[in-house]
C-alpha positions in Angstrom: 114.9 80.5 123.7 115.4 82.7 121.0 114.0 82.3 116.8 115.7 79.3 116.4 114.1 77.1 119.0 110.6 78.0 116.9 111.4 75.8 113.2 107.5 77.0 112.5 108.4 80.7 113.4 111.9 81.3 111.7 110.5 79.6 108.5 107.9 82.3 108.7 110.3 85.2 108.9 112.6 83.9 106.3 109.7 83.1 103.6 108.9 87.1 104.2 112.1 88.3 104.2 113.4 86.3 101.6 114.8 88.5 98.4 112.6 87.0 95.7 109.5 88.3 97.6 108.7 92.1 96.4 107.7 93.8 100.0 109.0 97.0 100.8 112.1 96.3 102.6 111.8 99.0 104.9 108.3 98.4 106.1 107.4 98.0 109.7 106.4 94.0 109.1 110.2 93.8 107.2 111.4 95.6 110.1 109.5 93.8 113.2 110.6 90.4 111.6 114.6 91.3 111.3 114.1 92.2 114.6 113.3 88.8 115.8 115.9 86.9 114.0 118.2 89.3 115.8 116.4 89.1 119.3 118.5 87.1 122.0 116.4 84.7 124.2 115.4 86.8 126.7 114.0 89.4 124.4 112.6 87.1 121.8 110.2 85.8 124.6 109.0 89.4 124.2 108.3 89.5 120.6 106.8 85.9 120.1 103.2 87.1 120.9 102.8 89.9 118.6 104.8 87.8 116.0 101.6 85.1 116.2 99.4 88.2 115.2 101.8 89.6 112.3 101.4 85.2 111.4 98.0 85.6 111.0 97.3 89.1 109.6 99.9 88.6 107.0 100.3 85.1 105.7 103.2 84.1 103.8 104.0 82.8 100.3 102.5 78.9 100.2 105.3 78.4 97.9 108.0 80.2 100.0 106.9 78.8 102.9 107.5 75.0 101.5 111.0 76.1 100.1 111.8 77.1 103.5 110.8 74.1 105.5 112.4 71.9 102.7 115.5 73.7 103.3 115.3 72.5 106.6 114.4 69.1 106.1 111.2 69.1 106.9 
């Protein structure tokens, strides 16, 4: 299954990635989460564990987060 299958996990990468948050672009974490949305099933498998770590050790925008899971309805 790849990022989409994981509503908790793409909200996560989108409320970091999203524009209106000021992160270097070109970090690692900015770089290791455009890398998951990208990642096909097989591969995503592969990232999901270190992506739990990057949830914890960097914890997104309260605010953003919300936006994003009311986007999707939830």
């Amino acid at each position: 299954m790849n990022i989409q299958c994981y509503p908790d996990e793409l909200d996560y990468v989108n409320a970091k990635l999203h524009p209106a948050v000021r992160e270097d672009d070109s970090s690692f974490l900015a770089t290791f989460l455009r890398a998951c949305l990208r990642a096909d099933a097989e591969n995503y498998e592969l990232l999901r564990p270190a992506l739990a770590e990057m949830m914890k050790k960097y914890p997104p925008d309260p605010v953003r987060l919300r936006m994003e899971r009311e986007d999707n309805g939830r």
